[in-house]
C-alpha positions as CSV (number, residue, x, y, z in Angstrom):
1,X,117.0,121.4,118.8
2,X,114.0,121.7,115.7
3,X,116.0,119.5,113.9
4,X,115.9,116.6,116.9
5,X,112.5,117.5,117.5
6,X,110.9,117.4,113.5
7,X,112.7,113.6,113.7
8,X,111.1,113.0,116.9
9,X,107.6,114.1,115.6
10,X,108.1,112.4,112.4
11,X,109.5,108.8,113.8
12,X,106.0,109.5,116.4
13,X,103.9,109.7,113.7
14,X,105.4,106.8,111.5
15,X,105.0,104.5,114.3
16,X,101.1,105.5,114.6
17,X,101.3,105.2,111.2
18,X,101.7,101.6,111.4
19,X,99.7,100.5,114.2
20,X,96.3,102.5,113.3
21,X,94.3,102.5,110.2
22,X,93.7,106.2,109.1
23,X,90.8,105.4,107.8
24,X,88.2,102.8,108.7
25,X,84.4,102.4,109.4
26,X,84.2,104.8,112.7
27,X,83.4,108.4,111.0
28,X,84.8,109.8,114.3
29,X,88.1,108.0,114.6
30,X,88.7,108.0,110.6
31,X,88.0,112.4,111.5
32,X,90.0,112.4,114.4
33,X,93.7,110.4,112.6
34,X,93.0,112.7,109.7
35,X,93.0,116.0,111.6
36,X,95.9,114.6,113.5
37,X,98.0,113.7,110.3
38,X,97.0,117.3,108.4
39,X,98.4,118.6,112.0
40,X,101.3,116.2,112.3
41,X,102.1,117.5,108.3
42,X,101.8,120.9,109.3
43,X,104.6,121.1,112.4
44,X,106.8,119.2,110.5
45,X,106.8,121.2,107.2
46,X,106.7,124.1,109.7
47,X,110.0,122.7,111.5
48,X,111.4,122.2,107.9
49,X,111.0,125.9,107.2
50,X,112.8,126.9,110.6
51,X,115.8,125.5,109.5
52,X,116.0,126.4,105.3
53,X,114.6,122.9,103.9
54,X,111.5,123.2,101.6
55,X,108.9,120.2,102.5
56,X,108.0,117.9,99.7
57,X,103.7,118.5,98.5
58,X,103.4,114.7,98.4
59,X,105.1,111.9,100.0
């Protein structure tokens, strides 16, 4: 089940990835996709963990 769900989150997030501009002009939107990606980052290295597979630093 974490294994299914880290994918989920990850093919999620690569598909906002691609339609939004993390950042841009708006100080409030460039905040708000930032604190969503460090968040995003954080489950899935946290999913990683559960199930023995050390995250990479930098992708």
């Amino acid at each position: 089940m974490i294994t299914r769900a880290v994918t989920d989150i990850a093919q999620a997030y690569n598909r906002f990835y691609y339609e939004h501009r993390i950042l841009d002009d708006d100080p409030a939107g460039t905040a708000a996709r930032v604190a969503l990606t460090k968040a995003t980052r954080d489950v899935i290295r946290t999913g990683l963990y559960l199930i023995g597979i050390e995250a990479p630093e930098r992708m």
